[in-house]
N, C-alpha and C positions, 0 to 999 in steps of 0.2 A: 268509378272511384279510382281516382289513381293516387301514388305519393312520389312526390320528386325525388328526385335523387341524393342522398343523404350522404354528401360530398365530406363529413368529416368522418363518419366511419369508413368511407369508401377511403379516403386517405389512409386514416390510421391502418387498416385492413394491410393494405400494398406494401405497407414499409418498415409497421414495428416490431414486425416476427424476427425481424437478425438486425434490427439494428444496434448499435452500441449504445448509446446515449440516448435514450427517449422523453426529448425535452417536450414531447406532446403531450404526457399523460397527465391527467387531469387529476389524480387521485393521490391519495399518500402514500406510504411505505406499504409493500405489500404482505403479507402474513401467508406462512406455510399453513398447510393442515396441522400439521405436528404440533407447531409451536401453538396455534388457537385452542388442541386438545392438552398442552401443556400447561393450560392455565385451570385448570379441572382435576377432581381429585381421580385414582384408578377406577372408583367404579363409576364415576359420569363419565368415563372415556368408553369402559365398557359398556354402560348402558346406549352408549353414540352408534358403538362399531355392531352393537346386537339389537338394535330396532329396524321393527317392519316396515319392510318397504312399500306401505300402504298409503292410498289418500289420508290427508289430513281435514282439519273443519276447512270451509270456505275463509271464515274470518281471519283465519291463522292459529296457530298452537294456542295454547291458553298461557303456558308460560311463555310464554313470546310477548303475547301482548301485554303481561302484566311486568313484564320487563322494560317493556318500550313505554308502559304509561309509568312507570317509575322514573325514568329520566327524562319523561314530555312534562310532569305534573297531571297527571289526568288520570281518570278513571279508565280499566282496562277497555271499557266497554265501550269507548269514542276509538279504540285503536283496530282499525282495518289492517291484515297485513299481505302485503302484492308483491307481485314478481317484479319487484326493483321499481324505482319509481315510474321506470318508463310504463310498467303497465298502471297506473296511479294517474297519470300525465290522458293515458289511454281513456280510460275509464269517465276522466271528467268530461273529456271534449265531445267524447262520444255523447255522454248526457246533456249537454250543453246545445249539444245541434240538430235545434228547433226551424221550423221556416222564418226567413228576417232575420234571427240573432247574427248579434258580433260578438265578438272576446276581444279583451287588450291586453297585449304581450309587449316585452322589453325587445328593442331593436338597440343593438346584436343581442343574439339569446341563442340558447342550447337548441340547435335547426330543429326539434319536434315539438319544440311550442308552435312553432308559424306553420309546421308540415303537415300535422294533423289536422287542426282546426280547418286550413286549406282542403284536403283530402276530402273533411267531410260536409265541404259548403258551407261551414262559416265563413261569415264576413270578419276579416282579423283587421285588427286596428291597434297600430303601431306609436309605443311610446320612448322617445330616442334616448339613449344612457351615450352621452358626448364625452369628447376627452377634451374638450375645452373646459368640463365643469365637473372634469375627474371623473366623470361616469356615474354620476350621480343621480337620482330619478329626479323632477320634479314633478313631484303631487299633485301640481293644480294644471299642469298638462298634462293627468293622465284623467283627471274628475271631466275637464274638457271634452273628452274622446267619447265618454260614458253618454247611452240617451236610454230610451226605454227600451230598447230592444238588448242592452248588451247582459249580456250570463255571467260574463265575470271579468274579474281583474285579476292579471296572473305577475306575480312580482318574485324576484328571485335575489337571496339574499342567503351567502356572499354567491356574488354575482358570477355566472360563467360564461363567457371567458374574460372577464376584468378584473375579478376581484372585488368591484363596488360594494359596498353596503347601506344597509336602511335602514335609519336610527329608530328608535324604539318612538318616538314623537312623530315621523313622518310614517310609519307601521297604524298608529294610533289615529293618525289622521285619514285615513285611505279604510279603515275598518269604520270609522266614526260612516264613514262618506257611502261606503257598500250596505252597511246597514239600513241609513236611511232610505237606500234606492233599492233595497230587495237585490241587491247584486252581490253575487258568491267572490269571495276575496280568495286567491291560493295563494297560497306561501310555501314554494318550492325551496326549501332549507339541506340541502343534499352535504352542502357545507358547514353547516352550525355544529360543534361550533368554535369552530377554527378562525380566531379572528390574529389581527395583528395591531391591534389598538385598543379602541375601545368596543369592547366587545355589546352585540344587541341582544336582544331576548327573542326566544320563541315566539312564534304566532300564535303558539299552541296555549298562549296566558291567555288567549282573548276569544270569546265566545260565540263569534259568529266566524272566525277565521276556519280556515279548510288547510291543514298543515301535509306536505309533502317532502317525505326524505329515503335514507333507503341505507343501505351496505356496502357502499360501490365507490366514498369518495370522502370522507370524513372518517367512514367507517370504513377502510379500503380493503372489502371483502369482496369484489365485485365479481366472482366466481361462484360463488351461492345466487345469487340472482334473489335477493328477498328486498324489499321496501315497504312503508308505513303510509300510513297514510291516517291523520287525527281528525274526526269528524266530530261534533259534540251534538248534531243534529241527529237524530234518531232516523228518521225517514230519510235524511239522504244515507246513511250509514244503509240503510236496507238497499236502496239505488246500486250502490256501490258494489254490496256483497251477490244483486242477483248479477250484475254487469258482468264479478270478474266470475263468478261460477259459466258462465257464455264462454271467457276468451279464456282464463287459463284454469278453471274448476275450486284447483285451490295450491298448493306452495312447495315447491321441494321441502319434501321434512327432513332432508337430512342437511339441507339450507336451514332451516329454523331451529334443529338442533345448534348449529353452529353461531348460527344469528342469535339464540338466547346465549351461548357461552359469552360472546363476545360483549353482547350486552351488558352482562351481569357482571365483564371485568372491564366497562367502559372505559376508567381510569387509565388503565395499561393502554387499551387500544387508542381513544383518542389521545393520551399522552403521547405516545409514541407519533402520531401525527403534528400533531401541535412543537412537539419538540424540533423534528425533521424539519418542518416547515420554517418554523424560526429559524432555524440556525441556514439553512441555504436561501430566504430571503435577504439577511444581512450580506451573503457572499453575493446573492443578483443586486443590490442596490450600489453595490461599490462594481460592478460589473459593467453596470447601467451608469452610472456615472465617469466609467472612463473612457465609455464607447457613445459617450452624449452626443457625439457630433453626428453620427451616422444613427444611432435609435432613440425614439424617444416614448414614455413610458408615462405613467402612473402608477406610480405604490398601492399595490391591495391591500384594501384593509381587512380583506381576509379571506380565505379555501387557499387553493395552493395554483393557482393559475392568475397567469399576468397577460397584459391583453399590448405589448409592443406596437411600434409602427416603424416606418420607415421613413427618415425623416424627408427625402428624397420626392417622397409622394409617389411612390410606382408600387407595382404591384408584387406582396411579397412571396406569389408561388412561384418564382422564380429563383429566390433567397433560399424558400424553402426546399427546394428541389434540387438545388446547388447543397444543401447544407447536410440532407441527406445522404449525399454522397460520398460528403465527407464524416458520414458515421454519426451523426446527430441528425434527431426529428423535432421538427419543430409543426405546428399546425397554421395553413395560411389560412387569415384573415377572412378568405370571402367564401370557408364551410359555413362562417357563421351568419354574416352578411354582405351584399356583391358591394357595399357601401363601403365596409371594411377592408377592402382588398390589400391594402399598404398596413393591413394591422399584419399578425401571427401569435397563435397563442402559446406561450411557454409553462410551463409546467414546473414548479422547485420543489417537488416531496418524493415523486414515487419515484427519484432515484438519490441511494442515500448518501454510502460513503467515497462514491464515486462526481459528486457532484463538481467537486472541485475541476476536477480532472475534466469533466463534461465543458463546465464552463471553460476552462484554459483552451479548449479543442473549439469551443464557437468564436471565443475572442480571436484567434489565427485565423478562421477564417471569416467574421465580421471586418478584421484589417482587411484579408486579400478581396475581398467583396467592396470595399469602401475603394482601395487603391483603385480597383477595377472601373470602376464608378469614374474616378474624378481624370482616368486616362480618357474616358470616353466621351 
């Protein structure tokens, strides 16, 4: 078994420990320890700072899950909770990889939808999000892909690195479709629910749906390392809980202490996302608008990442490696796919009141990049 090499954290790794401007990051405003125990009265902070540092359940904390089934709608008892969704991502594919099976995954996608399934001898079967069609999925070429062998359909919504989304009709139609063929639907929601239009629903309304999210990007805790994961089937819920007692036993509790606070003051937390987001979206659309001649884009309709191109058609890890240097990161194109390589992903949340300033510093050098271009 091997896994290839995971070219966007090996990126991110290299460059965003001193850089200034981290247009890579994928997540929202980031939260101190302080300020997440600031939302807690003195003796929940005490009780934080004086519990044991022992295993917790497999399943997760008990107030944890009844936190997460209070903002999913669901009973506590559908809610599994994992070391961030990667290990959630882990857990299925693993289950999933029978002799003959396939999976169908979004192309471009977050590289360990395509990495794992590959790693463990699935067959992966690719359904395209185009920027001719805004990155939108369609439905009836993804039921196309689908025969008797395939375990599941993995759909992600709001999309990364595009932004795309999946209207609660096209969601409805793809569970209508998984049902009748005995195929497990996921619904990777890491972004829900940060939109910037109209906003879609949880998968977690719908009863043969398998819901995937976590702490790391809507909830930009990603230093706890915790994720969920909504099961309403009993028997896979038992799948699930003997899998991750294998790979990781059971949760940092002092992650799930922090993951229930944050929980339980949602409001604040994804408010403060959703606001961030809004407000330096409006500042990249007039960004993107006056550098129209050299990038071209689609508006996400929701998480906090935008999926650019180069109008140019070359390849953008040379933009990005240039741009780097000039104190901004940006993510190229082909960590996500070698298709993409003219794309790069930018990032408008996890950095807040410096954004402006971020942008002024890419726009300087998008001109001397452009200028460069058109002497050559």
């Amino acid at each position: 078994m091997r896994l290839k090499p995971f070219l966007l954290d090996m990126w991110l790794d290299s460059h965003e420990h001193d850089i200034e401007f981290n247009l890579a990051a994928s997540e929202g405003p980031r939260w101190r320890l302080n300020e997440i125990l600031s939302l807690v009265s003195e003796e929940e902070r005490e009780r934080f700072l004086n519990h044991k540092l022992g295993y917790s359940r497999p399943a997760g904390a008990e107030g944890l899950r009844a936190a997460i089934a209070e903002m999913q709608g669901v009973k506590a008892e559908a809610v599994q909770v994992v070391t961030g969704a990667s290990e959630a991502l882990l857990v299925l594919m693993w289950l999933a990889a029978e002799r003959g099976a396939n999976v169908i995954l979004p192309r471009p996608g977050y590289p360990p939808f395509s990495a794992l399934p590959e790693s463990l001898g699935l067959e992966s079967r690719y359904y395209a999000l185009r920027k001719e069609n805004d990155f939108r999925i369609d439905v009836e070429e993804i039921k196309k892909l689908a025969d008797g062998n395939t375990k599941l359909i993995l759909v992600n919504s709001p999309h990364n690195p595009t932004g795309a989304t999946i209207s609660d009709a096209e969601l409805d139609s793809l569970h209508e479709f998984t049902c009748s063929r005995g195929i497990q639907l996921v619904s990777d929601e890491v972004y829900h629910p940060i939109y910037h239009g109209s906003a879609t629903r949880s998968a977690a309304r719908l009863p043969r749906a398998t819901v995937i999210h976590d702490f790391s990007k809507a909830f930009p805790l990603s230093g706890i390392r915790i994720g969920w994961m909504i099961e309403q089937d009993a028997k896979l819920r038992e799948r699930y809980w003997n899998a991750r007692t294998y790979f990781s036993i059971c949760n940092n509790t002092a992650g799930e202490m922090l993951a229930e606070i944050a929980m339980r003051h949602r409001d604040r937390i994804l408010g403060k996302t959703q606001e961030t987001a809004t407000q330096n979206l409006r500042l990249l659309e007039d960004f993107m608008a006056e550098h129209g001649e050299t990038l071209g884009w689609t508006r996400p309709g929701g998480g906090m990442t935008a999926f650019p191109w180069l109008r140019s058609g070359e390849n953008s890890r040379g933009l990005c490696q240039a741009a780097a240097e000039h104190g901004i990161l940006l993510a190229p194109g082909d960590c996500f796919d070698e298709a993409c390589s003219s794309h790069f992903r930018l990032g408008f949340a996890a950095v807040t009141e410096k954004f402006p300033e971020a942008l002024d510093r890419l726009g300087e050098f998008v001109r001397s990049w452009s200028a460069v271009g058109v002497k050559n």
